[in-house]
Phi, psi and omega in degrees: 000158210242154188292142197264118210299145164359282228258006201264329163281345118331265186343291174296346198263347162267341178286334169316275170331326194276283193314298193301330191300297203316322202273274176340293179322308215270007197300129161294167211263003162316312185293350186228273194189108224263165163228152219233094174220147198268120168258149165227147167241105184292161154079022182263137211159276214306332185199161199261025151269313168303311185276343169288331182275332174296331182287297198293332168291325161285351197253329072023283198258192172250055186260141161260326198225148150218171187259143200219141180244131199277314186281032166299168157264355171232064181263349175254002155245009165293294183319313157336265230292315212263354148314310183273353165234064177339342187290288198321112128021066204225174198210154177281157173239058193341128161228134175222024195227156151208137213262334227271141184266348178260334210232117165238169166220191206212137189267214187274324166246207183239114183215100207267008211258335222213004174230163171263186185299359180250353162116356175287163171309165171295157174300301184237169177257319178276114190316139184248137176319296222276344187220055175319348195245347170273156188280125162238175192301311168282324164235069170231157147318050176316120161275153166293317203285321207260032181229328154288342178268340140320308165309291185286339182276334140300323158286318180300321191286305180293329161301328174293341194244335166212090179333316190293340198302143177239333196206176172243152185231164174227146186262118155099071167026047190292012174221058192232029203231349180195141209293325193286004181255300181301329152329283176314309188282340175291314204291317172335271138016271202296311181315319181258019188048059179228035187267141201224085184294119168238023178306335198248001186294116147304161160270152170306131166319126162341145160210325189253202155150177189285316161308012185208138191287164173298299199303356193260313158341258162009294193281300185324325185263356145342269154359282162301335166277317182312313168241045182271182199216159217315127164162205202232139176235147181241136180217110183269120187233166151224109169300157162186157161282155149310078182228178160313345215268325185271331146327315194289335216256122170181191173183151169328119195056030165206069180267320192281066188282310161299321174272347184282303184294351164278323176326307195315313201272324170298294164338284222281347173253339179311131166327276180305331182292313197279349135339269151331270175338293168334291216289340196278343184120330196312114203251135198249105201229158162236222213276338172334319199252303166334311174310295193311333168317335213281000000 
């Protein structure tokens, strides 16, 4: 048999090379090296605009997980809604704070080191510049003993009213504030089985804030998809609608509450964002599938 010519062996070897990049490009990105991203929506508990936009961003949108703050005042119908969907995903949302000036809540037990004079949580954990005269958490005589019998008592009433719950969460990052705090949240975590590995989780690229318009939003979380790159990412938002109900909700350098969470709900539900995700490969996961990593 006659030898098959140069150039004809050049030839198949780049179509050969060519066919494989091609094979390769269209490979789904499991099959290369996957990305993985956890959306979550905080604050469902405080108002029956939040749990409706928390819902609806799951149903709709690419929220996997969300969070419920047990001292809300619409924590039993959040315990409803999330009830009637076992998938979703849910996680307690420690509140040891109520940040808000028309809108407050109270906690469950009597832990007087962490409320002000009318029995509400402290405003902040940290003081804030901008609102010097509100209470925060660091500069009170803070008890351990009493923010934990706080603490467990928001878990128990919420594993009793939504069974499905997998992890804890801190709402303004209220148990950051000290190793004996951090301690604490840790021991919890482990003590209720809701302990969660995220050593290996990113934070999401900047995308959003009180400052950026919704149309801008949108794009910003575009964006961010377009460029991470393989690994496993967390991106925390609070969805909520533009109503009276969300109207009501602010504080000094933070008034426009409502519409920057509606900008949010709109991101997170737009059509073209979820899209996106599709066409990169992106398996859109919550905290459920981190346990199973262990």
């Amino acid at each position: 048999m006659k030898s098959i010519p140069r150039f004809f062996r050049k030839s198949t070897h780049r179509l050969l090379l060519a066919a494989g990049a091609l094979v390769w490009s269209i490979l789904p990105l499991t099959a290369q090296e996957d990305i993985r991203l956890l959306v979550r929506g905080d604050d469902m508990g405080v108002s029956r605009s939040i749990n409706a936009a928390a819902i609806a961003a799951y149903e709709r949108g690419i929220v996997r997980s969300v969070e419920v703050m047990v001292p809300g005042a619409w924590f039993e119908e959040a315990a409803a809604l999330l009830n009637e969907r076992p998938d979703l995903d849910v996680g307690i949302h420690l509140t040891l704070t109520s940040e808000w000036k028309h809108v407050k809540w109270r906690p469950l037990t009597h832990c007087p080191s962490i409320t002000d004079a009318d029995g509400y949580f402290l405003p902040f954990v940290w003081k804030n510049q901008q609102l010097p005269d509100a209470g925060s958490i660091t500069e009170r005589n803070w008890n351990i003993e009493e923010i934990e019998r706080e603490l467990r008592a928001q878990i128990e009433l919420a594993l009793k009213k939504i069974p499905h719950i997998s992890h804890l969460s801190e709402h303004m990052g209220c148990l950051r504030f000290s190793e004996e705090t951090k301690q604490l949240a840790e021991k919890l975590a482990r003590e209720y089985r809701l302990s969660v590995h995220t050593d290996d989780v990113k934070p999401f690229p900047s995308w959003s804030g009180n400052e950026v318009s919704a149309e801008q939003k949108a794009a910003n979380l575009k964006r961010g998809i377009e460029r991470i790159t393989p690994g496993t990412y967390l991106l925390v938002e609070h969805p909520a609608y533009d109503d009276l109900e969300t109207q009501g909700m602010g504080h000094v350098g933070y008034e426009n509450v409502a519409a920057d969470r509606y900008g949010v709900f709109k991101a997170l539900t737009d059509k073209d964002v979820s899209g996106q995700i599709d066409r990169r490969g992106i398996r859109l996961i919550n905290y459920r599938d981190l346990i199973s990593d262990k």
